[in-house]
N, C-alpha and C positions, 0 to 999 in steps of 0.2 A: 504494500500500500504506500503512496507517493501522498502527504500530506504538506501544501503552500503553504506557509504563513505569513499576513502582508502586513508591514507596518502602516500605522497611523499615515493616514491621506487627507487633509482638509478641502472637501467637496462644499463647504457651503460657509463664505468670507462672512462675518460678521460687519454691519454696516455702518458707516459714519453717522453719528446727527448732533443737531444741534436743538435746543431744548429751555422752556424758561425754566427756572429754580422754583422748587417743587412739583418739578412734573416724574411721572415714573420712565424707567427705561428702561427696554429687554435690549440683549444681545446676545446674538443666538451666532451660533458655529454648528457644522456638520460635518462629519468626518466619517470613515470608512477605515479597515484595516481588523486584523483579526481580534474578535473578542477576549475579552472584556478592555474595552478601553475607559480609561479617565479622563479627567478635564480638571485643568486649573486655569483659572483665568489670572490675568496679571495687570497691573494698572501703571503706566510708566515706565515700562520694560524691569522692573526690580521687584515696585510691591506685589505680593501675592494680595486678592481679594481674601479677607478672610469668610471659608462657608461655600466660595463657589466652586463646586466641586461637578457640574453637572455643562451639556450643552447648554445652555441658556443662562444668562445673569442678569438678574431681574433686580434693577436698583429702582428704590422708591424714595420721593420728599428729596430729587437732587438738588446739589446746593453748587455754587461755583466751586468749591474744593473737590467738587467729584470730578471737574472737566480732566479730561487725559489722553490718555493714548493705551487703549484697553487690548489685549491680546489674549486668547486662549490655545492652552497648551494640550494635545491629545496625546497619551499615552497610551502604549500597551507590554508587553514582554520583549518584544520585539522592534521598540523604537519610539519617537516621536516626531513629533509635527507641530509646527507654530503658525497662526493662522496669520492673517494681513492685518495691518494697524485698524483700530477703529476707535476714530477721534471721537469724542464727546465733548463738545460745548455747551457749559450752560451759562445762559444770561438770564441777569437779573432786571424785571423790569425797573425803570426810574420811581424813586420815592422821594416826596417832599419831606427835609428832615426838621427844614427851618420856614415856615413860613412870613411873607411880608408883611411886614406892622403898618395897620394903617397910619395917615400922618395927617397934622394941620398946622398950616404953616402960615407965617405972613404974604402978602403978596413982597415980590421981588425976592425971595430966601433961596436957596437949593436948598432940596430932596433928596434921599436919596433913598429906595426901594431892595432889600434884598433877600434873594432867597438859598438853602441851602438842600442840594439835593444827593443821594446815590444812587446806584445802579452801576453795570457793565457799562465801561470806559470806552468810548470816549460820549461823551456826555453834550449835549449842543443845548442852548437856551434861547429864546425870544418871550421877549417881554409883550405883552398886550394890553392895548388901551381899549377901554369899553368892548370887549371880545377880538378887537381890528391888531394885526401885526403891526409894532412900531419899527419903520427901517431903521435898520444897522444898532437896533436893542438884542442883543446878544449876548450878552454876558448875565453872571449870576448876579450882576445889582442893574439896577438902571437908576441914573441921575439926572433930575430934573434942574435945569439952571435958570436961578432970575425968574421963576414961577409966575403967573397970572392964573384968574380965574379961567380962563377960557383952560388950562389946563387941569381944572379940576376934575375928575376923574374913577374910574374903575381899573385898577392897574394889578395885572396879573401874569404870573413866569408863568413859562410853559418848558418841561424839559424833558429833551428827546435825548434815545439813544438805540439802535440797533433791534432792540426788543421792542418798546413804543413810545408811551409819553404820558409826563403823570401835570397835571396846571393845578398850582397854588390856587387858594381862595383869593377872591379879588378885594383890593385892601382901597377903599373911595379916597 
């Protein structure tokens, strides 16, 4: 009797994705080669996962420290297999951490408006007057110079970034 015995083969690449923070994610491999084969998955080509010991790794509530470079290892008596990188990005939508203080002021004074936000970097802001975009208000403060009534107002950030976009309360 002629018995083959075939080392671990990776038939099915595990996939890239990117993800907001706390979303779940599988990642699954498939593999071929004589029974009983194992699985270890690895995160950054060093850490092991600890638990995942199966085709599939089922991570849940990710958070930006899960992002990596995730890899699964298949084993059997007869050898192993490392499967293709699969990146994991997760982004965090923008959150307002500070928001703007309304203000009342003399006429002819400057203002100044600001807010403080996080999220996935890199981070973009506009300011808005009565819901309207104000050009070239871009930044995390906006400064009003030599003030008038006619600018009196609803003035509210808006901050984007890659994920979406979170707007301060409007401060009059």
């Amino acid at each position: 009797a002629l018995t083959v015995n075939l080392r671990p083969a990776i038939t099915g690449q595990p996939r890239s994705q990117t993800v907001l923070s706390g979303a779940s994610v599988n990642l699954n491999v498939t593999a071929t080669g004589t029974p009983p084969l194992s699985y270890e998955w690895r995160k950054d080509v060093t850490n092991v996962v600890s638990g995942a010991a199966s085709a599939a790794l089922a991570l849940s509530n990710v958070q930006t420290n899960d992002s990596g470079k995730y890899t699964a290892i298949v084993r059997n008596s007869f050898g192993a297999a490392t499967s293709a990188v699969a990146l994991l990005t997760v982004r965090e939508l923008p959150a307002i951490l500070t928001q703007p203080a309304s203000r009342t002021v003399l006429a002819g004074s400057n203002v100044t408006f600001a807010v403080a936000a996080a999220g996935t970097a890199p981070l973009s802001y506009q300011w808005r007057k009565n819901g309207t975009n104000l050009a070239g208000a871009t930044r995390s403060n906006l400064t009003l110079a030599k003030v008038t009534k006619a600018l009196a107002a609803e003035y509210a950030g808006v901050e984007k970034n890659s994920a979406g976009a979170a707007t301060s309360v409007g401060c009059p």
